[in-house]
C-alpha positions as CSV (number, residue, x, y, z in Angstrom):
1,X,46.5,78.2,52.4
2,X,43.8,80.1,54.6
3,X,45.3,83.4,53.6
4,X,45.0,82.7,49.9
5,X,41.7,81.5,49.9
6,X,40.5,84.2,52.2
7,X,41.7,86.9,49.3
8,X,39.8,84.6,46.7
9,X,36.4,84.7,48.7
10,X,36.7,89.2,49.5
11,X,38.3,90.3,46.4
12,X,34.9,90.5,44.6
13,X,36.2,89.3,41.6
14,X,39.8,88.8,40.0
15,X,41.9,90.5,37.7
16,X,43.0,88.9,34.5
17,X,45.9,89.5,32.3
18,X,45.7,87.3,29.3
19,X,49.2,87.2,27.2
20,X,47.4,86.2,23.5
21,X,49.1,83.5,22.2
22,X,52.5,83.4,19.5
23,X,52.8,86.6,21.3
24,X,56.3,87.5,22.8
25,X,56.5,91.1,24.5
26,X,59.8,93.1,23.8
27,X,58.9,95.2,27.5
28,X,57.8,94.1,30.7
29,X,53.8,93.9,31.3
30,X,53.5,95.7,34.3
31,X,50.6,96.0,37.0
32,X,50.6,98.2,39.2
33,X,47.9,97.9,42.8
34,X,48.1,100.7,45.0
35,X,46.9,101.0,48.5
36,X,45.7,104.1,50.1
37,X,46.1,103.7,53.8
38,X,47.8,101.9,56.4
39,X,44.3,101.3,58.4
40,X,42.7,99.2,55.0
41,X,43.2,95.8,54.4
42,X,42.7,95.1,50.3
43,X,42.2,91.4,49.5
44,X,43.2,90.8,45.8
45,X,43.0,87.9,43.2
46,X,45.5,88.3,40.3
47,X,45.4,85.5,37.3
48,X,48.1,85.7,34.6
49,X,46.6,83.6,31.7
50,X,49.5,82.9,28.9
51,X,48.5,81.5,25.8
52,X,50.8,78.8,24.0
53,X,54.2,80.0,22.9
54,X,53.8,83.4,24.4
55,X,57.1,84.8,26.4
56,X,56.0,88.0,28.6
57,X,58.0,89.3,31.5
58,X,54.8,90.1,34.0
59,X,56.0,92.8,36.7
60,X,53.4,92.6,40.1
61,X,54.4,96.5,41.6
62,X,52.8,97.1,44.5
63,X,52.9,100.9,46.2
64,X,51.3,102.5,48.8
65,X,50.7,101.7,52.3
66,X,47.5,99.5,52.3
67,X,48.2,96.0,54.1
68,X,47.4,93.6,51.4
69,X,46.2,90.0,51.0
70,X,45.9,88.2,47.7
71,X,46.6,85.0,45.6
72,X,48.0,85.1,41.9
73,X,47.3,82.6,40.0
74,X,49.3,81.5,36.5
């Protein structure tokens, strides 16, 4: 969708979390994106990479009061 893309082509780059794999995480893996203001738009690109037989709970916290646009990608 336009909104999705749009985040893809601003972000300036994506963040990736890449879960090794055989791994399986005993807490939840979480990722915290914070936003400073209500006037900023953040555009954001997330990709959760999980290797083969890896179990992770992935937690996507967002605080702050920035208005924010992004895709995540699994």
């Amino acid at each position: 969708d336009r909104p999705s893309a749009r985040a893809v082509a601003n972000a300036g780059g994506a963040v990736l979390l890449d879960v090794p794999a055989d791994l399986e995480a005993t807490a939840p893996v979480v990722v915290t994106l914070t936003g400073a203001g209500a006037e900023d738009l953040v555009w954001g690109h997330v990709v959760v990479r999980l290797g083969r037989h890896s179990k992770a709970t992935i937690v996507l916290r967002h605080t702050g009061s920035a208005r924010y646009a992004a895709t995540t990608t699994v």
